[in-house]
Every structure is written in structure tokens, then in C-alpha cells.
C-alpha positions as CSV (number, residue, x, y, z in Angstrom):
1,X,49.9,-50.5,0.0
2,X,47.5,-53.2,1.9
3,X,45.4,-52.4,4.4
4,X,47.2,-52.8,7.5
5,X,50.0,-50.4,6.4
6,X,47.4,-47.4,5.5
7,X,45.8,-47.9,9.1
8,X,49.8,-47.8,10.5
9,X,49.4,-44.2,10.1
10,X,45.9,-44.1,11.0
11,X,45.8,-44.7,15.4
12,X,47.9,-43.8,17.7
13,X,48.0,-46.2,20.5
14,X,48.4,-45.4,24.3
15,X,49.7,-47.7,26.6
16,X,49.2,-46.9,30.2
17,X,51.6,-49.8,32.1
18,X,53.0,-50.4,35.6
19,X,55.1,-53.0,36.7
20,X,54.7,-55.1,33.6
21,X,58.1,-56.3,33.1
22,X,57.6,-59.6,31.9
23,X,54.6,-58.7,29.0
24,X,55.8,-55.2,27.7
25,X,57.9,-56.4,25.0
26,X,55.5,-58.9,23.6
27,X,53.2,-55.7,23.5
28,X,55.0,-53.4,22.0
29,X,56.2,-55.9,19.3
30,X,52.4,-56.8,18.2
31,X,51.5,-53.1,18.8
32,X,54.4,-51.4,16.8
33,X,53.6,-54.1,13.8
34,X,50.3,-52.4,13.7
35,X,50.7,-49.0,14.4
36,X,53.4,-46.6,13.8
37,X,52.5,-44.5,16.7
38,X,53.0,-46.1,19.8
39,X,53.0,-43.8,23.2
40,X,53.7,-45.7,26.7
41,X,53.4,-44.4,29.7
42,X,54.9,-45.8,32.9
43,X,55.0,-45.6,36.0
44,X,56.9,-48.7,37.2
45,X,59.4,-49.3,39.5
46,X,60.5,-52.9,38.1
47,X,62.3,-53.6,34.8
48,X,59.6,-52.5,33.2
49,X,61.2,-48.9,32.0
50,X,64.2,-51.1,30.6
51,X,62.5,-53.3,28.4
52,X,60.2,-50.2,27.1
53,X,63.7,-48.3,25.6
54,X,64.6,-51.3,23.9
55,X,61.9,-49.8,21.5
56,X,63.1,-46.9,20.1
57,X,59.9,-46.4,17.8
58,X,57.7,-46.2,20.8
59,X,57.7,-43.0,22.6
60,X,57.9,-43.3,26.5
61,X,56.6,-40.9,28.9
62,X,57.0,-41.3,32.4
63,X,53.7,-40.9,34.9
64,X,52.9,-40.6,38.5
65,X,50.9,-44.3,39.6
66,X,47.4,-44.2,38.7
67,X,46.1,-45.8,35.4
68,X,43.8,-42.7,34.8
69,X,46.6,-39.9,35.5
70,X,48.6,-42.1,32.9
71,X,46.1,-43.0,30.2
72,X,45.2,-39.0,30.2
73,X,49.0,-37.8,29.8
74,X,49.2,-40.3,26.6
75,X,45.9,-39.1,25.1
76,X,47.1,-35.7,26.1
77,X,50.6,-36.6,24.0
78,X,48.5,-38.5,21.1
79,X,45.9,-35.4,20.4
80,X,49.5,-33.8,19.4
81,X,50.1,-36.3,16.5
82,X,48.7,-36.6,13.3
83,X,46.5,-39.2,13.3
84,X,42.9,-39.5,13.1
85,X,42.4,-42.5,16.0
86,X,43.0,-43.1,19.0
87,X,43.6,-46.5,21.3
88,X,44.0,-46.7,24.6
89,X,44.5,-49.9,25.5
90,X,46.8,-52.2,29.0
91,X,50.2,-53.8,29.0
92,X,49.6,-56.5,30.6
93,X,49.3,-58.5,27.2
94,X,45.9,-59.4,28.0
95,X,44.3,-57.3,24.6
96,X,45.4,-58.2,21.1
97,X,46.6,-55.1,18.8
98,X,45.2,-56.8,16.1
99,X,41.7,-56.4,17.4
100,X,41.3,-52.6,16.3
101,X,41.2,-53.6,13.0
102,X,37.8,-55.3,13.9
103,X,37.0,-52.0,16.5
104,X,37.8,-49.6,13.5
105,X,35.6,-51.4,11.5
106,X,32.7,-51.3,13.7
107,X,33.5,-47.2,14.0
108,X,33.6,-46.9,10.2
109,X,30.4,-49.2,9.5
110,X,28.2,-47.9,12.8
111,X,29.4,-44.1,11.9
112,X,30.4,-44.1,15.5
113,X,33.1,-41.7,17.4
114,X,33.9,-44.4,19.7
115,X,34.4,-47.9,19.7
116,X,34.7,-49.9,23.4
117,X,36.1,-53.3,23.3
118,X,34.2,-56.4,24.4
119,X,35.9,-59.2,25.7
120,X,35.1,-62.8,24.5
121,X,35.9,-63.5,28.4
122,X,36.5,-62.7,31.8
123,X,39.3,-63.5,34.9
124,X,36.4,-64.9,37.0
125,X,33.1,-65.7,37.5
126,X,33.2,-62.8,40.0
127,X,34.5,-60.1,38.1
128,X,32.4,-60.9,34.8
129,X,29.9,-60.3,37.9
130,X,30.8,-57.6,38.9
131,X,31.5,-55.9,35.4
132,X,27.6,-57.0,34.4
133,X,26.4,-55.5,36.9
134,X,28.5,-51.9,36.6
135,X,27.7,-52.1,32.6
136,X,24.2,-52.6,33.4
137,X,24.0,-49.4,35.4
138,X,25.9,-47.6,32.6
139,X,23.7,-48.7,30.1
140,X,20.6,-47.6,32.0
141,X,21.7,-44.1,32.5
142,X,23.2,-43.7,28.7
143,X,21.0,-46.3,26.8
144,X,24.3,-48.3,24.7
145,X,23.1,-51.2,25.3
146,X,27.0,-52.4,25.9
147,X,28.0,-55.4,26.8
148,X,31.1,-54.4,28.2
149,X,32.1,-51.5,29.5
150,X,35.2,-51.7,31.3
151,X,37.5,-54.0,29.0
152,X,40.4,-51.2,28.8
153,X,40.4,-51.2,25.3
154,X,38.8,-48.0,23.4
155,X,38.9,-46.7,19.9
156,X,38.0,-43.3,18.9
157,X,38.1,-40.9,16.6
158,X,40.8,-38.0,17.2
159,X,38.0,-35.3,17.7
160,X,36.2,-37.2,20.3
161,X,39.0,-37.4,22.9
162,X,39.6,-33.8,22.2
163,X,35.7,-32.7,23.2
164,X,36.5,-34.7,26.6
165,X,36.9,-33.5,29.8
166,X,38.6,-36.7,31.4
167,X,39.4,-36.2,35.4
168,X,40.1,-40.1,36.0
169,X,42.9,-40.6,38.6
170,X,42.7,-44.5,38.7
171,X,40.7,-47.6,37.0
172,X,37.4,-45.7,36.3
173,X,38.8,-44.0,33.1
174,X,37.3,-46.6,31.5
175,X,33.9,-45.7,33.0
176,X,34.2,-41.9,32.4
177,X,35.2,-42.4,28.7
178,X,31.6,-43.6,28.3
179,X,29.9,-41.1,30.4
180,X,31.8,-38.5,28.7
181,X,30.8,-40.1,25.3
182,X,27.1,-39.9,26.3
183,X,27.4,-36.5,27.9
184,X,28.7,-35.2,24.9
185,X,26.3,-36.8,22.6
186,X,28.9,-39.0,20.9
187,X,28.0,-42.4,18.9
188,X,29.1,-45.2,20.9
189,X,29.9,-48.7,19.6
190,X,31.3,-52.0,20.3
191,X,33.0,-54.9,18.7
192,X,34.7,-58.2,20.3
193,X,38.3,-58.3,21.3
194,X,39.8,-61.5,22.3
195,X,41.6,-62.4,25.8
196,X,44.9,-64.1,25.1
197,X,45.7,-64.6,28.8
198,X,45.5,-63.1,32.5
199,X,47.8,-61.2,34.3
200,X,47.1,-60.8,38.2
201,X,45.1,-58.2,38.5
202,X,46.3,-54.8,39.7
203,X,42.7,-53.7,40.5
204,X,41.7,-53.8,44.1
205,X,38.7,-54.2,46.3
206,X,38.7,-50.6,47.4
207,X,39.8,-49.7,43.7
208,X,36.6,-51.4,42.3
209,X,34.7,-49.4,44.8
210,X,36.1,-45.9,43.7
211,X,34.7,-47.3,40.2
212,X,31.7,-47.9,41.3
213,X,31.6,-44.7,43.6
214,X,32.7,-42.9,40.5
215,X,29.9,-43.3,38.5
216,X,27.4,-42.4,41.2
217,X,29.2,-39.4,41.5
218,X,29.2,-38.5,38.0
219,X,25.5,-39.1,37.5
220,X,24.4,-37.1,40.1
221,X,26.5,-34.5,39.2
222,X,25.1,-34.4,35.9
223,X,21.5,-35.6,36.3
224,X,19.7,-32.7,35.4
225,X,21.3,-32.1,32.5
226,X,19.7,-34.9,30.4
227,X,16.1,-34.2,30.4
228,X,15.7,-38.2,31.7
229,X,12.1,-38.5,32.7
230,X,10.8,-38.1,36.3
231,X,10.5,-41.8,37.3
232,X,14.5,-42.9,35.3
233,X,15.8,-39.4,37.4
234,X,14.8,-40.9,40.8
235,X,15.9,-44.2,39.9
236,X,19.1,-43.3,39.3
237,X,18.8,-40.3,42.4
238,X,18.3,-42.9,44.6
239,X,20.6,-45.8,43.4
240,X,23.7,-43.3,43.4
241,X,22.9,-42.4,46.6
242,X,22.5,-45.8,47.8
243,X,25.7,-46.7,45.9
244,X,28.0,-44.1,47.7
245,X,26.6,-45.1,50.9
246,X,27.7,-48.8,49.9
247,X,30.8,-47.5,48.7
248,X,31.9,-45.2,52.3
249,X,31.2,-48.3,54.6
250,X,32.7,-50.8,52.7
251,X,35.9,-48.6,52.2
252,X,35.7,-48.1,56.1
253,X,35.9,-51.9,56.9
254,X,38.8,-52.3,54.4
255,X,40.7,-49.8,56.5
């Protein structure tokens, strides 16, 4: 048996997907070569659905809109399987399957419990931007030292999704999978993933606020619970409090 078919049985891939009708089936092709456990859930209203039941293999659930509602039903639906990993990863065919051989490497070799994908590259100039300066913030409060935080793609150990108390409606599940990890004292890794191509992005301005607001939420709610030192505490008090600030009025002009 070579390697790729002992880690078929390994990971259990979720794929949270809305109105990708023209990449799902390219997906679920490359992702159903690799794993053997392959859980969508959708919530389009496009052709999407369709081309997902031409699959028999891969198991589809059906979701309310929100990427974070969506990702949490499939981890939700993988924790019920036996397998020891799981991925949560788009369908937007813009992550390679293939890469979590590389991610489960990095998990096995760092003794990590999860592994967060970094991209080799971004959309834009302006996201990779923007995504530096969200991963920086993460990194100050939790200490990774990640480059990337908010690829999409995450691989983790069965045990470490279970311990996690994930509340995400939207695009910041990505974010809270890393708070959660540091709040629950989990080893957290990385390894690159490569970018095959772009798909318009689903993620809007106000959505990349609710990120950001997200995380100042989270931190504050949680800020004594770290024993960070004085001067790191009021850093982060008073840049999460600047941050939803930021957030409120620019949500207000978008309206």
C-alpha cells in the first residue's frame, strides 16, 4: 500500500462551497483521489448542487449561506467518522488537495495539532495587505509567528476540532480556528500550499470588517485569561477597542 492510499483513510475533508458551479467538479475529483472522505456543504442556489451529486463518494450536506455556519456543520459531520485528520478547505479550486500531504507532514514532524496553510501568493496587492496586517495582529496576541493566517486551508488532528468551541457565522472561521488553537493551548504550525488560480472573491468590504471586528472581539473577551503581561494587555485593550470603533463607522458609511 503506498503512501497516498494509507493517508486515503487518514483526513476527512470539508468543503464549505456556494455558488461554485463551474470549479466543484475539478475539486472533488483531485479531492476524492486523495481522500476517501469527502464532506461538502452547500449552500448554493446555482448548478452547483448538480454537479456535487454527480459524486456519489462525496457526502453532501445542505447549509444555510455563511462559510462559518457551513464549515462548522461539516466538521460537526467529520468528528462522526473515523479518521484521525481533519481538512477544511474552499471550492473555489483555488487550494490543491495534494498540498496536505506537505500540511500533514509538517503536523507529524512539528508534533503539532494544527497545521494552517500558507499561500505561495495572493489575489492582490491589497489583500496580501490586508491579510499581513490581520496575521500580524494574530500573531502578536498568540505568538505563531504565522505567515498566513487566513488562507482557508487547515489541517488538524481529529481531537483538536473536538476541544473547539467554534461560533463563526461567516469568513472569520479561519481566524477563530487560530484563536481557539491558542486558547486551548494547541501546537500550531504551518506549511506552503500553492494557488492554482483566482476565483472572484465572495468576501466583501463589510465582510472583511466583521473579520477584523471579530478578532477584537474575541481578544477582549478573553484577555484576562492569558496571564499576557501589563504593557502586551493594554496594547491589545486599546487596539481592539480602536479596531471596533474602525470597524462600526466604516460599516455605517457602507450602509
Amino acid at each position: 500500500m503506498g503512501k497516498r492510499d494509507k493517508m486515503k483513510g487518514k483526513i476527512c475533508i470539508v468543503i464549505p462551497t456556494h455558488n461554485n458551479e463551474s470549479e466543484i467538479a475539478g475539486v472533488l475529483e483531485k479531492a476524492l483521489n486523495f481522500s476517501e472522505c469527502v464532506i461538502v456543504v452547500d449552500s448554493s442556489n446555482d448548478g452547483t448542487q448538480k454537479k456535487i451529486k454527480k459524486f456519489r463518494k462525496a457526502l453532501l450536506l445542505r447549509e444555510k449561506p455563511g462559510k462559518g455556519r457551513q464549515a462548522r456543520r461539516g466538521i460537526k459531520e467529520a468528528l462522526g467518522k473515523k479518521c484521525g485528520f481533519i481538512a477544511l478547505m474552499d471550492g473555489d479550486g483555488e487550494r490543491e488537495p495534494a498540498d496536505l500531504d506537505g500540511m500533514l507532514a509538517a503536523l507529524e514532524k512539528k508534533k503539532a495539532d494544527i497545521c494552517i496553510g500558507n499561500r505561495e501568493k495572493m489575489r492582490s496587492g491589497r489583500r496580501k495587505a490586508l491579510n499581513l496586517f490581520s496575521t500580524a495582529w494574530i500573531n502578536f496576541a498568540t505568538g505563531f509567528g504565522l505567515k498566513d493566517a487566513q488562507s482557508g486551508f487547515v489541517l488538524g488532528k481529529r481531537e483538536a476540532f473536538k476541544k473547539m468551541k467554534l461560533e463563526s457565522e461567516n469568513f472569520e472561521i479561519e481566524t477563530e480556528i487560530v484563536l481557539e488553537a491558542f486558547r486551548l493551548k494547541l501546537g500550531v504550525c504551518q506549511a506552503p500550499v500553492s494557488s492554482p488560480k483566482f476565483s472572484p472573491s465572495k468576501c466583501s468590504k463589510a465582510r472583511m470588517a466583521e473579520i477584523n471586528a471579530f478578532f477584537d472581539s474575541w481578544v477582549l473577551e478573553h484577555l484576562d485569561e492569558f496571564g499576557f503581561s501589563a504593557l502586551k494587555k493594554a496594547v491589545l485593550w486599546l487596539a481592539c477597542n480602536a479596531g471596533l470603533a474602525f470597524s462600526w463607522i466604516f460599516q455605517k458609511c457602507l450602509i
